[in-house]
PATIKOL-871377 format. One line per field, with one value per residue: residue number from 0; x, y, z of N, C-alpha, C in turn. Coordinates in steps of 0.1 Angstrom, whole numbers, plus 5000, padded with zeros to 4 digits. Layout:
i: c(NUM,...);
n.c1: c(X,...);
n.c2: c(Y,...);
n.c3: c(Z,...);
ca.c1: c(X,...);
ca.c2: c(Y,...);
ca.c3: c(Z,...);
c.c1: c(X,...);
c.c2: c(Y,...);
c.c3: c(Z,...);
//
This chain:
i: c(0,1,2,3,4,5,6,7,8,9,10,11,12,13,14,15,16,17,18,19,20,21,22,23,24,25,26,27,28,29,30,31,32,33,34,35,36,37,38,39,40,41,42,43,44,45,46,47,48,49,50,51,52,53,54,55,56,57,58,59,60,61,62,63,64,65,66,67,68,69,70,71,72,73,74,75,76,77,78,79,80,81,82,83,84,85,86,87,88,89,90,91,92,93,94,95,96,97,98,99,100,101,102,103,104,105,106,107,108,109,110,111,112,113,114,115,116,117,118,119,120,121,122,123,124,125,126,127,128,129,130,131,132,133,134,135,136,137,138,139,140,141,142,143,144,145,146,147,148,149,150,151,152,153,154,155,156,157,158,159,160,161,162,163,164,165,166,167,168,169,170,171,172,173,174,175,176,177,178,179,180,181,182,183,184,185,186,187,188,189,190,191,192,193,194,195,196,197,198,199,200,201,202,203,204,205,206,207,208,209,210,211,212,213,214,215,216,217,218,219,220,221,222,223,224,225,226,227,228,229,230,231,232,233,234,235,236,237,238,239,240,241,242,243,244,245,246,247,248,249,250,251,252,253,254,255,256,257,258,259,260,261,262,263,264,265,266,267,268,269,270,271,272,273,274,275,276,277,278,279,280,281,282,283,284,285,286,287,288,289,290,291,292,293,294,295);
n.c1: c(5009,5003,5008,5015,5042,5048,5053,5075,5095,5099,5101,5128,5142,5150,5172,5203,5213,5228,5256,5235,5213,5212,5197,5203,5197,5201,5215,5230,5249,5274,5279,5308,5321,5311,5323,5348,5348,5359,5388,5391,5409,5404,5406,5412,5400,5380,5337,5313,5278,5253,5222,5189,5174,5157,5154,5160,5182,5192,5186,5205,5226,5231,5231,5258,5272,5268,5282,5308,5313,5319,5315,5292,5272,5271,5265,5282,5292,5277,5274,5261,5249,5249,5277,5290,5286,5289,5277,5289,5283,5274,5284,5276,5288,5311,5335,5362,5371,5393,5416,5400,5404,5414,5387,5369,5336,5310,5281,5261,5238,5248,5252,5267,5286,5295,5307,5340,5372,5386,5371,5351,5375,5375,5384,5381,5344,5317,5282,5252,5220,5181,5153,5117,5102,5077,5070,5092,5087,5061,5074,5090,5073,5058,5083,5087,5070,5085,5108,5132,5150,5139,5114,5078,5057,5022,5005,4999,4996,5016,5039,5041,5042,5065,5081,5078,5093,5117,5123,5128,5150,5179,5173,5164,5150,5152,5171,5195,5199,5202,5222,5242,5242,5245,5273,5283,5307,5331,5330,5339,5312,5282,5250,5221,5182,5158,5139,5147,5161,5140,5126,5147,5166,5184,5201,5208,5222,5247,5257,5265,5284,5305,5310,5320,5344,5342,5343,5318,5309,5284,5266,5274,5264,5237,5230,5234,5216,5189,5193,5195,5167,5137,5115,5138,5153,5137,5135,5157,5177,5201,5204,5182,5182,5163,5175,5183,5190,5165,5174,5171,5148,5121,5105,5077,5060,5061,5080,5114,5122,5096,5073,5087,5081,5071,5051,5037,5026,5004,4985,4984,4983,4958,4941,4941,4964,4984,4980,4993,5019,5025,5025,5047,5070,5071,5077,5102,5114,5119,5147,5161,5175,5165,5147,5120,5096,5062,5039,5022);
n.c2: c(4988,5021,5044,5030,5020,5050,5055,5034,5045,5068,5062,5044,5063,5078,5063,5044,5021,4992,4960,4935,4944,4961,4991,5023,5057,5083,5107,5109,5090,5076,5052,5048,5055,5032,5012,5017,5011,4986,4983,5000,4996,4978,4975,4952,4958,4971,4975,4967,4971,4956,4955,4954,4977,4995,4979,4975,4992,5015,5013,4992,5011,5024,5010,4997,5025,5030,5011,5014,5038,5058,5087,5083,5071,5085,5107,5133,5136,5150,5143,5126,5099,5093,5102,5088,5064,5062,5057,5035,5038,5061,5090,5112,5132,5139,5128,5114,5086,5070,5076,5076,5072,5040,5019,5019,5022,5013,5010,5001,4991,4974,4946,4917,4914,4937,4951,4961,4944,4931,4928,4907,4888,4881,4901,4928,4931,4917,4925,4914,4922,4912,4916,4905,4905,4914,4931,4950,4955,4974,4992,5004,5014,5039,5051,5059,5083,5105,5103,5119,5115,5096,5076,5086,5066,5064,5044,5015,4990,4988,4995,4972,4955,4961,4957,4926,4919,4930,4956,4980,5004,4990,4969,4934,4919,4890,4882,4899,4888,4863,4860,4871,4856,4829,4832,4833,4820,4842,4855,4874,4871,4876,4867,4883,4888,4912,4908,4888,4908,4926,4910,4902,4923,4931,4903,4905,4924,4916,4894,4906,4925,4902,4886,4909,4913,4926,4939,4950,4966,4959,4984,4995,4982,4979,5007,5012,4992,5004,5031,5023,5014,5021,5041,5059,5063,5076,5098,5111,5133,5128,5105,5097,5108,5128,5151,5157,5173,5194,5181,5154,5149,5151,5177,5175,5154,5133,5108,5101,5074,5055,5036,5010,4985,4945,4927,4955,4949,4939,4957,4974,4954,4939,4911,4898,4909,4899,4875,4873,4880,4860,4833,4844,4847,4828,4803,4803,4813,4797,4783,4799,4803,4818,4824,4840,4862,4865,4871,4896);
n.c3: c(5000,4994,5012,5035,5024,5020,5050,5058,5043,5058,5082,5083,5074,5096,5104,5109,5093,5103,5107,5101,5100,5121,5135,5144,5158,5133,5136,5158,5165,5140,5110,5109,5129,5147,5134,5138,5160,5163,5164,5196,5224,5249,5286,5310,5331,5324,5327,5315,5309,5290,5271,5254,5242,5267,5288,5317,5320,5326,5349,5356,5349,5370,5391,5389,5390,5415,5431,5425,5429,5459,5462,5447,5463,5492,5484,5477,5456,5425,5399,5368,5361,5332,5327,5343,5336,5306,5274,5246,5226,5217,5218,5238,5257,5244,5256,5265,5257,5256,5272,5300,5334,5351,5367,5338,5330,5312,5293,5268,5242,5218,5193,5200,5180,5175,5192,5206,5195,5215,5239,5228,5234,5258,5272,5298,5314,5313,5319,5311,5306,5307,5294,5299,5269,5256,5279,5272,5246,5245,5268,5250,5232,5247,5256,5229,5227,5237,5239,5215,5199,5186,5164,5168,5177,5175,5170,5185,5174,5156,5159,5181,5151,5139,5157,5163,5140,5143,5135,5145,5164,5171,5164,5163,5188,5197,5180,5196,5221,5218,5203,5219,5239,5225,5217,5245,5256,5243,5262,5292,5311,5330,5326,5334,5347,5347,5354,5379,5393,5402,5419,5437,5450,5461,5463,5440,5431,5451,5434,5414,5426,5432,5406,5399,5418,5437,5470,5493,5522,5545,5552,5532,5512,5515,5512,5485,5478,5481,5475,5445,5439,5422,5426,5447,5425,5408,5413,5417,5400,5390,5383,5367,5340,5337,5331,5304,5276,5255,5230,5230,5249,5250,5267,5295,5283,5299,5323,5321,5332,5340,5346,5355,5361,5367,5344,5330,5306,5303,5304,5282,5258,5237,5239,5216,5203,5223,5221,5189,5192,5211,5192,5171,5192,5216,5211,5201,5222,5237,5234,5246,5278,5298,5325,5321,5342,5334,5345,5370);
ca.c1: c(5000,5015,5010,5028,5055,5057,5057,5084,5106,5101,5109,5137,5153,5160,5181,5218,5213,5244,5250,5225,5201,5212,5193,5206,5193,5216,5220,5235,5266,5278,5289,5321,5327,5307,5329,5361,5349,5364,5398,5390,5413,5398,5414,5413,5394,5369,5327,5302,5267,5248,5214,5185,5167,5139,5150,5165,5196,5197,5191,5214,5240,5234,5236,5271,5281,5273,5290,5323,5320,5314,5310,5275,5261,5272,5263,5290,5297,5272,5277,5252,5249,5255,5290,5298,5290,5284,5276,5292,5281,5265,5297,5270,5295,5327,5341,5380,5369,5406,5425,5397,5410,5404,5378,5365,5324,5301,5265,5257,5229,5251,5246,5281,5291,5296,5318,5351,5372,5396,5358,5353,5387,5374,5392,5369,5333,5305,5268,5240,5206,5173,5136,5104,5102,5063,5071,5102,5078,5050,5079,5095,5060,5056,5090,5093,5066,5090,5124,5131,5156,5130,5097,5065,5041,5007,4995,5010,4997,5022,5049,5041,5046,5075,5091,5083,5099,5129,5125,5132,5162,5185,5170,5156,5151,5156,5186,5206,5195,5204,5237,5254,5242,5251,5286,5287,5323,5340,5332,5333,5300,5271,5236,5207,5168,5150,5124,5153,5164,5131,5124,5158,5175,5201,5209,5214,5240,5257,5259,5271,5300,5306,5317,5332,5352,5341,5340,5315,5305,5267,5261,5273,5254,5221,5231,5237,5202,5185,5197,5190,5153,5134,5114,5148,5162,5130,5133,5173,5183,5213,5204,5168,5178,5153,5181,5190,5188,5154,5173,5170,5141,5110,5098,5064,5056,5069,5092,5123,5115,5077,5068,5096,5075,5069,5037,5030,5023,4990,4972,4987,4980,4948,4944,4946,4985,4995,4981,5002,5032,5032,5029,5063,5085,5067,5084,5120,5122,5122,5150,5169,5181,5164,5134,5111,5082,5049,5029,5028);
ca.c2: c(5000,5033,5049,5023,5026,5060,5054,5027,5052,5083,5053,5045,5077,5085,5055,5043,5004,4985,4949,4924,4949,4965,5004,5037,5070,5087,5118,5106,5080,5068,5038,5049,5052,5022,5004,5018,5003,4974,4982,5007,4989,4971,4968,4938,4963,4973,4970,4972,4969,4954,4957,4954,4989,4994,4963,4980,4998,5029,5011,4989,5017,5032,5000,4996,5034,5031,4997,5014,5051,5063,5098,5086,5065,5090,5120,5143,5141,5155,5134,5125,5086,5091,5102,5079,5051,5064,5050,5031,5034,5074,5096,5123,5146,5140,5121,5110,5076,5064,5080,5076,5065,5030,5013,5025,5013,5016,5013,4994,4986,4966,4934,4913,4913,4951,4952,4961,4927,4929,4923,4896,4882,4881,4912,4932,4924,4924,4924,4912,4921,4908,4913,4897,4912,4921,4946,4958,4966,4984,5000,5010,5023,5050,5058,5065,5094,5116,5103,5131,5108,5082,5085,5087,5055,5066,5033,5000,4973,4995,4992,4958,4945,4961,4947,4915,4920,4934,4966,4989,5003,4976,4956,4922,4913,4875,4876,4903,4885,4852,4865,4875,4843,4818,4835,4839,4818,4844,4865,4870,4872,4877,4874,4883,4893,4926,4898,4886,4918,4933,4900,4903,4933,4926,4890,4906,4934,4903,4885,4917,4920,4886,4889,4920,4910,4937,4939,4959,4969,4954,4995,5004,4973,4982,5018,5005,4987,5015,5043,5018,5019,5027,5051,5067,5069,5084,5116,5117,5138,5124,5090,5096,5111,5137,5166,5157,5184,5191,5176,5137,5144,5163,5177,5176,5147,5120,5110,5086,5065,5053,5024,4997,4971,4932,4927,4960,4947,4937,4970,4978,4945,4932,4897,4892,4909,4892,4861,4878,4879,4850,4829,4847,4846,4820,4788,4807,4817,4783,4779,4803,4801,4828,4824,4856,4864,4870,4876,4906);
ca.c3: c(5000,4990,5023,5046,5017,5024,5063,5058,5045,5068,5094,5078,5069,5106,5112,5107,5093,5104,5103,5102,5099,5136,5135,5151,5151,5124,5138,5173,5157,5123,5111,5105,5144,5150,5129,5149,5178,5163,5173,5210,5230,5261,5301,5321,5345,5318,5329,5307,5308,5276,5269,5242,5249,5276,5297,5327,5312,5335,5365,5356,5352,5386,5403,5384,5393,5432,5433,5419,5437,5469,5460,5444,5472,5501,5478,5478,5441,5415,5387,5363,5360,5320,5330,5349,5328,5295,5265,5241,5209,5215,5227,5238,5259,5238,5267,5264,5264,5258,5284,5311,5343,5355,5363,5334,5331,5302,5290,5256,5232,5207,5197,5202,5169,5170,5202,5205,5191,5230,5246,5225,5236,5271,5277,5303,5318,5307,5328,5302,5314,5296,5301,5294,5257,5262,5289,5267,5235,5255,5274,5244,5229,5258,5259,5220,5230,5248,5228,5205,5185,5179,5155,5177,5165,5179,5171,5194,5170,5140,5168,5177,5138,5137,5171,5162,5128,5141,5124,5156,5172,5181,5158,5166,5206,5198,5178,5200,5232,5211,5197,5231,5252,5221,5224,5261,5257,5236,5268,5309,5311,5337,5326,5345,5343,5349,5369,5392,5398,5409,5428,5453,5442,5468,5457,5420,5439,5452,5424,5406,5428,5432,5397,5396,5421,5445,5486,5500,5536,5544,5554,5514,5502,5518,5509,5467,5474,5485,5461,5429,5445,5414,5436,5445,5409,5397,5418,5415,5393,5385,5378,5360,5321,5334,5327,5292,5266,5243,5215,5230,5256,5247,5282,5292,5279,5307,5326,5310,5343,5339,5358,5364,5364,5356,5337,5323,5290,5301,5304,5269,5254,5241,5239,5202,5203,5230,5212,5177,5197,5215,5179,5166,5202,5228,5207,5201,5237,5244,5232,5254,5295,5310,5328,5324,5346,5323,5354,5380);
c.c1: c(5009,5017,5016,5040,5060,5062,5071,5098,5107,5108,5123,5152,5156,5170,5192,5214,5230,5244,5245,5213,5199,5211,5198,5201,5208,5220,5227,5251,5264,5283,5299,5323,5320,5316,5347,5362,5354,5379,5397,5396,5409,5408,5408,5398,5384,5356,5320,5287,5260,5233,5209,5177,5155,5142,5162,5178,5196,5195,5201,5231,5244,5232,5253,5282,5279,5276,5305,5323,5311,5308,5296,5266,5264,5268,5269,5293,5284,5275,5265,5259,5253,5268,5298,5299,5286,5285,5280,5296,5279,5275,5292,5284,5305,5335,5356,5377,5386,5415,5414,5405,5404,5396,5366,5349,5317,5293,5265,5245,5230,5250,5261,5290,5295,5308,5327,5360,5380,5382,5349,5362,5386,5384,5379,5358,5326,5288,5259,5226,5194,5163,5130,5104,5084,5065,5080,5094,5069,5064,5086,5087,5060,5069,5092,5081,5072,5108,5127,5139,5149,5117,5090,5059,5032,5004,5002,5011,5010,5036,5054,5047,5058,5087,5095,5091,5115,5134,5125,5145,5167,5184,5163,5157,5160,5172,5195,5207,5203,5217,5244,5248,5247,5268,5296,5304,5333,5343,5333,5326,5293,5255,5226,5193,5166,5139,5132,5156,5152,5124,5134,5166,5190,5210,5213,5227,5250,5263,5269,5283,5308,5317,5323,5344,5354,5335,5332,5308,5290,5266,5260,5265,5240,5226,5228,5218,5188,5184,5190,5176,5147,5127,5125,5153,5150,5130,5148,5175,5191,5215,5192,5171,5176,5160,5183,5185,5176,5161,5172,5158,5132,5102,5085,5056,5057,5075,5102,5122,5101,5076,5080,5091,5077,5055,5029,5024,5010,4982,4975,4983,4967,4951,4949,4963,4988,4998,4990,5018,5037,5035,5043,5076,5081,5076,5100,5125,5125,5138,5168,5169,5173,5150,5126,5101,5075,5041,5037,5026);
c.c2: c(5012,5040,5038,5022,5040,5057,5045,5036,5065,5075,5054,5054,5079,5078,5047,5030,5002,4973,4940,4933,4959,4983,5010,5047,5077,5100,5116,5098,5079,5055,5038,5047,5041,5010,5003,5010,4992,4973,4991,4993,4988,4967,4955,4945,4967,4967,4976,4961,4969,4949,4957,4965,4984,4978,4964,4987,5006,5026,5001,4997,5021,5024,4998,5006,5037,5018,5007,5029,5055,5074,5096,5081,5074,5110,5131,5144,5141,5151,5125,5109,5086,5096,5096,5068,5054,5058,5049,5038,5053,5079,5109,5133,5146,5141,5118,5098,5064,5064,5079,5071,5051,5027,5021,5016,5023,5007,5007,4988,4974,4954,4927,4913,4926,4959,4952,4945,4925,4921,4912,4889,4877,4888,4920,4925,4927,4920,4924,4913,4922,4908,4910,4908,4921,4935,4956,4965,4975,4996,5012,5021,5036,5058,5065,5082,5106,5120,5113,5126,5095,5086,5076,5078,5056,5055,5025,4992,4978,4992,4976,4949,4948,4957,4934,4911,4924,4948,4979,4993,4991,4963,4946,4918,4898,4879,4884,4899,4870,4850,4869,4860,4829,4821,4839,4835,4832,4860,4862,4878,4873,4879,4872,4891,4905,4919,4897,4897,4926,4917,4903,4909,4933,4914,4897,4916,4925,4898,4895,4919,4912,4885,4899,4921,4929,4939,4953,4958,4962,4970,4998,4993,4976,4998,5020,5001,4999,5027,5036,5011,5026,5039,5064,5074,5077,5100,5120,5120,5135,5112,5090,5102,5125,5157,5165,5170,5178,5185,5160,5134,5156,5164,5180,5166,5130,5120,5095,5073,5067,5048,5016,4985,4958,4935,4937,4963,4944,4950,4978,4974,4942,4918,4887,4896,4904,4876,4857,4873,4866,4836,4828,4844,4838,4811,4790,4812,4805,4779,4783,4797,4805,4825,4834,4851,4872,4870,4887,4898);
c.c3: c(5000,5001,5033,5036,5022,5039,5064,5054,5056,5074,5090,5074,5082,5115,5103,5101,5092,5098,5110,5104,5116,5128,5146,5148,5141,5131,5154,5173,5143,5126,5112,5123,5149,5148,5137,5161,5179,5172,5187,5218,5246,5273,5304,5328,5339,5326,5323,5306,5294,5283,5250,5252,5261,5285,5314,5324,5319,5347,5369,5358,5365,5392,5398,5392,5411,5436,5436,5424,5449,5469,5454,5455,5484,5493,5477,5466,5436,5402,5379,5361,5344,5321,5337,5345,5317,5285,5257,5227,5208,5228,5228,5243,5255,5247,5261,5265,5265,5270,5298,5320,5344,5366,5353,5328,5319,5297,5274,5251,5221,5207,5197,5192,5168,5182,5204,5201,5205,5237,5246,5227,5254,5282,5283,5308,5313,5314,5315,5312,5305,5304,5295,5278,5261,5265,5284,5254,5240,5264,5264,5238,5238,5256,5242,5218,5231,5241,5217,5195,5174,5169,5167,5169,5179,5181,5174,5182,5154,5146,5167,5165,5139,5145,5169,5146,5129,5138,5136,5157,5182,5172,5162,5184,5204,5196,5183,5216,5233,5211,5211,5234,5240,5219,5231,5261,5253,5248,5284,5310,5324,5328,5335,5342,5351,5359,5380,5399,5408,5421,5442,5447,5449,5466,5447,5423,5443,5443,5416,5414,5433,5419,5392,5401,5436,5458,5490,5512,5537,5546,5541,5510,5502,5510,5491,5463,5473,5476,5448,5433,5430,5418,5438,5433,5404,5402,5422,5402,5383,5380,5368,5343,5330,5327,5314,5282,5258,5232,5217,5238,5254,5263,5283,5286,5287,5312,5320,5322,5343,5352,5367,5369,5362,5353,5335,5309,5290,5301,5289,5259,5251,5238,5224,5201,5212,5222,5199,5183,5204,5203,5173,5178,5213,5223,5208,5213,5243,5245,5244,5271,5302,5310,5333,5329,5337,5330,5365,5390);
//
């Protein structure tokens, strides 16, 4: 139909295609520096957090950055959680990311194939965190309201097709969810769920520096647990987005912390898309590890 042709391209036009069909906004990176990232050479001490959008990614970082500084969990430093673990792929403040100091921690979207090749070498860490897909399309829906780099789709079930099609930022859930955990070897790895986490947020802090290889006090652990409180993070400043410049966050329209929920796909959902969706990704989830909660 000549109108979702046109819509196919507006879509289209405001995003980077990599490979395997992996989308960026264009105006935020290029390929050309995407492609660099091949050689960005990787420490021992490197941590980076990987994600497929919308599946805890910012509270993931600020459990990362009050693990690894005091100055954020005792509050004497003023430091915006995107500078302390900033992201990868999208070098918003024209950070030094070569010469940082170490432990130097960062925030990712990519799918493993796009990852520095040292990180692949099982140079560095890396924290994988994956949620119930559901709650990640509906989350993503709301949030592309307010995203000023994303296009606004009014309509879910227009979303929907194209989620489960792949045809989003990030590209496909399965196969970037798929693609890190089938070559968890080529890395040292952690994965964990956005369910476990909101289940026993202090076991998942454990577990987190367990593998980082990181001693903390029970006073700073509770303190870690406490702070990355979605509650907390949505009225801190410094950890919530909510300062970012109008050109990435249209204000007035939301906040980049919603809910933080499990199971708010159902009040989004009607029964025929959930039934759509579970068709295309109920059988191929099978196939994966992780055991998502699909009830609240």
């Amino acid at each position: 139909h000549p109108l979702h042709q046109l819509e196919n391209l507006f879509h289209f036009a405001k995003y980077a295609t990599l490979a395997d069909g992996f989308l960026l906004p264009k105006d935020v990176t290029t390929a050309e520096y995407i492609d660099s990232l091949e050689d960005f050479e990787i420490r021992d001490s490197d941590v980076f957090v990987a994600t497929f959008p919308k599946s805890g990614t910012v509270w993931s970082q600020n459990i990362l950055s009050l693990i690894y500084h005091e100055g954020h969990r005792d509050g004497t430093e003023n430091i915006n959680v995107i500078d302390r673990v900033p992201w990868l792929e999208y070098n918003i403040n024209n950070m030094d990311y070569v010469n940082r100091p170490s432990p130097r921690l960062f925030v990712t979207h990519l799918p493993h194939n796009l990852v520095p090749r040292d990180l692949r070498n099982r140079r560095g860490k890396v924290i994988y965190v994956a949620r119930n897909p559901k709650d990640v399309v509906v989350s993503y829906f709301h949030y592309s309201r307010l995203a000023a780099k994303l296009e606004t789709i009014s309509d879910f079930n227009i979303l929907l097709e194209r989620f489960l099609a792949g045809k989003v930022v990030s590209g496909s859930w399965l196969d970037h969810i798929g693609g890190w955990f089938t070559h968890r070897d080529d890395f040292n790895i952690l994965f964990l769920t956005f369910e476990e986490m909101k289940k026993d947020l202090r076991g998942a802090v454990l577990k987190i520096c367990k593998f980082l290889g990181k001693q903390l006090t029970e006073n700073e652990l509770d303190t870690v647990v406490e702070m990355a409180s979605f509650d907390n993070m949505k009225w801190d400043a410094r950890a919530n987005y909510e300062n970012m410049p109008e050109s990435f966050l249209e204000q007035g329209k939301g906040h980049f912390l919603r809910k933080g929920t499990i199971g708010d796909w159902k009040n989004t959902m009607t029964v025929a898309q959930s039934e759509r969706f579970d068709s295309v990704f109920k059988e191929k989830m099978k196939e994966l590890p992780f055991k998502f909660i699909w009830d609240i």
